[in-house]
N, CA and C atoms as an extended XYZ file, in Angstrom:
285
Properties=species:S:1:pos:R:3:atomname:S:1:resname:S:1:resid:I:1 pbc="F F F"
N      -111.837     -146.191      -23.877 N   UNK     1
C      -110.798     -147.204      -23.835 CA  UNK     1
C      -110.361     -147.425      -22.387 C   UNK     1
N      -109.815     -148.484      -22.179 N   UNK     2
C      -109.303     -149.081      -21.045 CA  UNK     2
C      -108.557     -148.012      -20.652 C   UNK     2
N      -107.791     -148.002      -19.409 N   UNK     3
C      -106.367     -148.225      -18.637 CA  UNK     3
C      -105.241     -148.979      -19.336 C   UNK     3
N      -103.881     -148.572      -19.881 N   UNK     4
C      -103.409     -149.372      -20.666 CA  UNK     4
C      -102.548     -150.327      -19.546 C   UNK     4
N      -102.593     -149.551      -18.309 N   UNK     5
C      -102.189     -150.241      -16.936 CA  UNK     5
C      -103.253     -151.641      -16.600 C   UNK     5
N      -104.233     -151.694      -16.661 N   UNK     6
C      -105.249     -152.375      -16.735 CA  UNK     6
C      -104.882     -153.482      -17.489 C   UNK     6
N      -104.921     -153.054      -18.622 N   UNK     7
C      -104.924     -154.476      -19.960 CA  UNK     7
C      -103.381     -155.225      -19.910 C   UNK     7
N      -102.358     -154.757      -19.335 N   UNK     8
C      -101.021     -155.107      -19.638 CA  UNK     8
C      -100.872     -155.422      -17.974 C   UNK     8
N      -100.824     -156.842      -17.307 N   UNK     9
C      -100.849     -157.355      -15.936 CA  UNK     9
C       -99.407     -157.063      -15.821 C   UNK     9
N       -98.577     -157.913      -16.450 N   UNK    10
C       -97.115     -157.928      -15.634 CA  UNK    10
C       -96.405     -158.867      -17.069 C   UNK    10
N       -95.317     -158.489      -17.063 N   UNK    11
C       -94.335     -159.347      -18.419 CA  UNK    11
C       -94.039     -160.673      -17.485 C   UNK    11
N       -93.660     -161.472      -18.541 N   UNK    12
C       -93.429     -163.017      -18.261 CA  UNK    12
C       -92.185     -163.357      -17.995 C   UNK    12
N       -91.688     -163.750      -17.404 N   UNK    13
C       -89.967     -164.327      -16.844 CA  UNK    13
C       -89.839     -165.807      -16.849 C   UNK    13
N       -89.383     -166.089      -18.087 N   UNK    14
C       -89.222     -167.502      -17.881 CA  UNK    14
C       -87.918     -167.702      -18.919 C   UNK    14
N       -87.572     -169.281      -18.987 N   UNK    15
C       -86.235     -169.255      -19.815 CA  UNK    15
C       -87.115     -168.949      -21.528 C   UNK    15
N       -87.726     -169.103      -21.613 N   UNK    16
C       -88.853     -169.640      -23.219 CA  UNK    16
C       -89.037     -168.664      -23.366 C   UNK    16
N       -89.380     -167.709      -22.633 N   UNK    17
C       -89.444     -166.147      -22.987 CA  UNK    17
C       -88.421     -164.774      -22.886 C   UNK    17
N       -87.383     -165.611      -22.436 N   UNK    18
C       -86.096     -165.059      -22.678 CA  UNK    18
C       -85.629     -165.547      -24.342 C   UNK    18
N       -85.868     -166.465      -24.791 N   UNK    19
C       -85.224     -166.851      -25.849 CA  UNK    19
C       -85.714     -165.970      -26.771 C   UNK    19
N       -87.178     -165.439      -26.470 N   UNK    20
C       -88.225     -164.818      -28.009 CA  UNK    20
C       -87.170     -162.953      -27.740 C   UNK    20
N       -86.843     -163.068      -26.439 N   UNK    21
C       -86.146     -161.462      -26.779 CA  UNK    21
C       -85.198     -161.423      -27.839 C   UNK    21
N       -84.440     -162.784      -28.370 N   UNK    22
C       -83.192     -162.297      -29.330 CA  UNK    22
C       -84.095     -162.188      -30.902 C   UNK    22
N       -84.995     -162.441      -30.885 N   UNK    23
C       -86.308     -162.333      -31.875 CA  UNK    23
C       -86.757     -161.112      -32.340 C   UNK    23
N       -86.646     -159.857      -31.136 N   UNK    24
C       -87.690     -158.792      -30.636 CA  UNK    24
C       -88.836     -159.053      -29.982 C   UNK    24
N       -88.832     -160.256      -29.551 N   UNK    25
C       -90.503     -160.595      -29.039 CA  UNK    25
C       -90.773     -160.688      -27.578 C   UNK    25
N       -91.439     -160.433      -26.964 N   UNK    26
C       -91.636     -159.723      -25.811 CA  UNK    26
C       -92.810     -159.983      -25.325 C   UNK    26
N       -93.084     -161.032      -24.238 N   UNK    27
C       -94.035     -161.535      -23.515 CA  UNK    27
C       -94.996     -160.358      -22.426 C   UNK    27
N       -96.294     -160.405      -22.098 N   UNK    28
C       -97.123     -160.001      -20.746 CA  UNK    28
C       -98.338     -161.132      -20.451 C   UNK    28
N       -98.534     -160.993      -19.444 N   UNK    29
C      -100.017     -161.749      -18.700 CA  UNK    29
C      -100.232     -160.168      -19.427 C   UNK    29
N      -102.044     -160.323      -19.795 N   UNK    30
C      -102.596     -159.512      -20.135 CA  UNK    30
C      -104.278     -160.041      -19.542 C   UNK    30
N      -105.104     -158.707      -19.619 N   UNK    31
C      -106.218     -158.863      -18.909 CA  UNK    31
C      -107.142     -159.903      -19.726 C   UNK    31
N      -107.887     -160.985      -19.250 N   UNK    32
C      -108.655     -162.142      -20.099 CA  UNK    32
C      -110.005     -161.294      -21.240 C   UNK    32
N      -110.555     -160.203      -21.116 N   UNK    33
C      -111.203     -159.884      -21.622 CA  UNK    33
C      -110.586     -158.735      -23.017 C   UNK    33
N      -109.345     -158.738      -23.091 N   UNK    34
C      -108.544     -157.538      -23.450 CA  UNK    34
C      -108.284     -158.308      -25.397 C   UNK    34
N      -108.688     -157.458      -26.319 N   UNK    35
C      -108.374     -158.048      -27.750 CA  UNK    35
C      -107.016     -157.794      -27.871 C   UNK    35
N      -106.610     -158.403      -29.112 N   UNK    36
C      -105.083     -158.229      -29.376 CA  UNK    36
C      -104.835     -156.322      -29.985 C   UNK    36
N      -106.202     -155.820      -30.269 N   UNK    37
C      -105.916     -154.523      -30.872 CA  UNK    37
C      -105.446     -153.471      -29.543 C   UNK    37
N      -107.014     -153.792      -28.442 N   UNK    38
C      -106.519     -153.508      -27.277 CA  UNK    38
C      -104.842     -153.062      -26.978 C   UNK    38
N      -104.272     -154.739      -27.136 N   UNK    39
C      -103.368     -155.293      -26.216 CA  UNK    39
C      -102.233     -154.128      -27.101 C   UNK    39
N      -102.000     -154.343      -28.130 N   UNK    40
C      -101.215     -153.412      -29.490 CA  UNK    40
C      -101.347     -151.786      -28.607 C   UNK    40
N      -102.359     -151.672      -28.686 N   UNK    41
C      -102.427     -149.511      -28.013 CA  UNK    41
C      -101.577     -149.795      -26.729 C   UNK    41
N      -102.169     -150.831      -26.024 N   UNK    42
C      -101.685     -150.575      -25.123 CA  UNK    42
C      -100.230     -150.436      -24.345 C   UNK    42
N       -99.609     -151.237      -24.985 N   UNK    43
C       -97.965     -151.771      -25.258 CA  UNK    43
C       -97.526     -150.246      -25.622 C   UNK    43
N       -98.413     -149.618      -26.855 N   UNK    44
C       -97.153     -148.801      -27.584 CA  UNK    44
C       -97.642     -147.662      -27.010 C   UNK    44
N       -99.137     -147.404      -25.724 N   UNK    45
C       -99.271     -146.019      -24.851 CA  UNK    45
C       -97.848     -146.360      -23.932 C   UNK    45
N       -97.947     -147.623      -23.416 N   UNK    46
C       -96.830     -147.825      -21.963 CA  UNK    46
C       -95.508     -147.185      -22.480 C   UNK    46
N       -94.911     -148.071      -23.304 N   UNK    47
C       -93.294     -148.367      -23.752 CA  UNK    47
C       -92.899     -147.363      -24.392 C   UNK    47
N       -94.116     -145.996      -25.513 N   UNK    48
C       -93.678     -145.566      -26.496 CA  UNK    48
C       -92.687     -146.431      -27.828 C   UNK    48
N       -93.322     -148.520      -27.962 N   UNK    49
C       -92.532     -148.420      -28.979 CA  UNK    49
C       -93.622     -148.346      -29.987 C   UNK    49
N       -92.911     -149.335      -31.380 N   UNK    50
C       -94.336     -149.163      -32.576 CA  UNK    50
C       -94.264     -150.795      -32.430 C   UNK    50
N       -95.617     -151.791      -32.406 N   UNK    51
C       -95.728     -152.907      -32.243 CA  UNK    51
C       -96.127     -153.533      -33.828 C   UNK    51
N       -95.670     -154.919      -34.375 N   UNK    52
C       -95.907     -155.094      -35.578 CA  UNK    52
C       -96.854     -155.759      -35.644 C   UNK    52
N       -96.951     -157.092      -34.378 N   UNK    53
C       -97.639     -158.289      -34.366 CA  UNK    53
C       -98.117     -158.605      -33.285 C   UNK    53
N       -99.517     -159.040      -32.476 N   UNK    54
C       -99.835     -159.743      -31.379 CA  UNK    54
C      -100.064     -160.864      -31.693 C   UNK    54
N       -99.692     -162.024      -30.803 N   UNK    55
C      -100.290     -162.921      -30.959 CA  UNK    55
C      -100.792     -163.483      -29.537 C   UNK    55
N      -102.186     -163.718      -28.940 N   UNK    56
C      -102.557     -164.292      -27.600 CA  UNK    56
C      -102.977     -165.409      -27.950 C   UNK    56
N      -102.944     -165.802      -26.117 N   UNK    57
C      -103.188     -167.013      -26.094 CA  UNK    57
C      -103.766     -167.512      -24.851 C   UNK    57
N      -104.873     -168.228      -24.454 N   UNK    58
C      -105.160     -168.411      -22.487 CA  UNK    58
C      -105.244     -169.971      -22.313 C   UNK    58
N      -103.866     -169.757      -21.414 N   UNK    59
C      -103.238     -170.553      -20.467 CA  UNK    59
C      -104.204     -170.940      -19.110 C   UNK    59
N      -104.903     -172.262      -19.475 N   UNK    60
C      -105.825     -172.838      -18.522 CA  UNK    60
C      -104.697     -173.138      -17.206 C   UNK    60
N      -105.747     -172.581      -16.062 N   UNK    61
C      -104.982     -173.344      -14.581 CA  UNK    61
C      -104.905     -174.576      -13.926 C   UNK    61
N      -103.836     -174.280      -13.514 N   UNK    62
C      -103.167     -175.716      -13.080 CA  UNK    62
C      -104.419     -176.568      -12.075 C   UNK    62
N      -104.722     -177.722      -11.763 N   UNK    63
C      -105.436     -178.192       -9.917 CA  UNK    63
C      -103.998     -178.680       -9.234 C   UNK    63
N      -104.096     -177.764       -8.379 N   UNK    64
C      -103.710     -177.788       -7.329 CA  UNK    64
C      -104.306     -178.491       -6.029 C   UNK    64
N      -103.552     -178.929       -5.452 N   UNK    65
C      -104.441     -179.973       -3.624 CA  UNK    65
C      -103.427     -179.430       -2.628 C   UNK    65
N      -104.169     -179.150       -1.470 N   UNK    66
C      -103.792     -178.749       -0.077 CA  UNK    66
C      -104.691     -179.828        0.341 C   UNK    66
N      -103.534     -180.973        0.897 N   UNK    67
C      -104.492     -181.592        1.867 CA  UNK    67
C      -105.310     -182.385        1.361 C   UNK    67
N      -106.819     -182.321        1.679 N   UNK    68
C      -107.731     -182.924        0.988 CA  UNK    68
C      -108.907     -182.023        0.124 C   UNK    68
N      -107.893     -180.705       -0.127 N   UNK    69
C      -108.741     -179.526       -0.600 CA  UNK    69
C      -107.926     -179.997       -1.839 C   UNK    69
N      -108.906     -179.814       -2.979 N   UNK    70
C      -108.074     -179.564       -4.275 CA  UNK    70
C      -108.914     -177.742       -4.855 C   UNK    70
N      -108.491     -177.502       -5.383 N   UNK    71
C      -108.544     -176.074       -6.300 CA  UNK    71
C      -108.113     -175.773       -7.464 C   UNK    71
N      -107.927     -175.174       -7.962 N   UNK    72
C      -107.074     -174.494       -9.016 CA  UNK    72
C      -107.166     -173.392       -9.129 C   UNK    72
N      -105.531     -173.105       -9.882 N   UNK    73
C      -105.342     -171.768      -10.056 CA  UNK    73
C      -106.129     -170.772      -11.926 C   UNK    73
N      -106.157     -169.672      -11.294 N   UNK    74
C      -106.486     -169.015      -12.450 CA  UNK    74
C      -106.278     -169.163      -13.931 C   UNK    74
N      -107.232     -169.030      -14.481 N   UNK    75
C      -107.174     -168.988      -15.960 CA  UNK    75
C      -106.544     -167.621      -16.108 C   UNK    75
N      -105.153     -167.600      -17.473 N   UNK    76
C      -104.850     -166.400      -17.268 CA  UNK    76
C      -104.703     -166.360      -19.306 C   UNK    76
N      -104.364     -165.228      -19.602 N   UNK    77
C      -104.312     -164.775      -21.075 CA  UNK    77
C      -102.349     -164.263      -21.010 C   UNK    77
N      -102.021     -164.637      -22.532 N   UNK    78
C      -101.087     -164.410      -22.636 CA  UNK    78
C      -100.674     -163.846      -23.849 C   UNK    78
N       -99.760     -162.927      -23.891 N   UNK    79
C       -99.760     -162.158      -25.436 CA  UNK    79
C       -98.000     -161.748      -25.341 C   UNK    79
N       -97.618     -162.519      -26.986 N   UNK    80
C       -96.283     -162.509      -27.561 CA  UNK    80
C       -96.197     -160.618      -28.476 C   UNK    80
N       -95.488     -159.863      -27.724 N   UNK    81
C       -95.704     -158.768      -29.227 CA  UNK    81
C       -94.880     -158.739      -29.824 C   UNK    81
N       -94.287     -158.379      -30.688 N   UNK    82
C       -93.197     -158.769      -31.828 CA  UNK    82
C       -93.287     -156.823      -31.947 C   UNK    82
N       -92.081     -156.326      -31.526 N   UNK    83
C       -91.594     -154.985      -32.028 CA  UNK    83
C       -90.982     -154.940      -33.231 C   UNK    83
N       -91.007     -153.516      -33.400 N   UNK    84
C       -90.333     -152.802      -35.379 CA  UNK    84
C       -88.838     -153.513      -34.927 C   UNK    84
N       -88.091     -153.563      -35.978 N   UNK    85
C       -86.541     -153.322      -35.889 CA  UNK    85
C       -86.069     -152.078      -35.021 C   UNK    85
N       -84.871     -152.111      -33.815 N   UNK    86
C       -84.501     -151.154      -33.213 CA  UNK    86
C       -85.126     -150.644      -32.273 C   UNK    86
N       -86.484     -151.038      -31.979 N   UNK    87
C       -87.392     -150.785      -30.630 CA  UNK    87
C       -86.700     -151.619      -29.760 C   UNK    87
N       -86.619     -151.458      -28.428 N   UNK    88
C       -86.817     -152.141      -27.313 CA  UNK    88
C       -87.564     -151.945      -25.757 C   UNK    88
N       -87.851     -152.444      -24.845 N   UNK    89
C       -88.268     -152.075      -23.656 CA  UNK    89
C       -87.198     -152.174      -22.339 C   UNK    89
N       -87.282     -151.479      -21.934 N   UNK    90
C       -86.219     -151.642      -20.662 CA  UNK    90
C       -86.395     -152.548      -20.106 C   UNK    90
N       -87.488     -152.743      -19.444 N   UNK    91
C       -87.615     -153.758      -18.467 CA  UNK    91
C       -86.802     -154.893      -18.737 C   UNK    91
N       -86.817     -155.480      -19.473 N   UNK    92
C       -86.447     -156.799      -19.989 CA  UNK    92
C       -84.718     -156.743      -20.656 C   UNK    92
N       -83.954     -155.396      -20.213 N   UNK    93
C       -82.799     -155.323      -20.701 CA  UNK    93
C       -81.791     -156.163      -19.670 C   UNK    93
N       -82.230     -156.447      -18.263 N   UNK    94
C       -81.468     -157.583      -17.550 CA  UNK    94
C       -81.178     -158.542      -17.650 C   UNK    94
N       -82.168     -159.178      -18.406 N   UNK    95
C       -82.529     -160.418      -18.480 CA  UNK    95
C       -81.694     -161.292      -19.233 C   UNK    95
């Protein structure tokens, strides 16, 4: 098995994903090759909680232009987890 550091990039900060916390639901960028069973171990090696539900999803990148350069940014994967009743994660207790 993976790195559960690996499969779990960084949680999401946005207003839309502030709203799913009064839910229990709890956003990460997660690695593009990573399954939702993966994504499930991996959440509940990090956090120690118990996870009920994944649901992913990959978020095609934006084109971007500098100039007369255009590019774009990364294709990235995204995964909603939905915790038990009474779990939570710290990180996201500021917010």
């Amino acid at each position: 098995m993976k790195n559960p550091r690996d499969i779990i990039k960084k949680p999401v900060v946005s207003e839309k994903c502030t709203e799913l916390l009064a839910n229990n639901k709890y956003t990460f960028w997660t690695d593009k090759k990573a399954n939702k069973a993966e994504i499930k171990q991996a959440v509940e090696n990090l956090f120690k909680v118990k996870v009920e539900k994944v649901n992913t999803m990959v978020v095609k990148g934006k084109r971007k232009r500098v100039r007369q350069f255009v590019g774009k940014t990364p294709d990235r994967k995204k995964a909603i987890v939905k915790l038990r009743d009474g779990d939570k994660i710290e990180i996201f207790e500021g917010l």
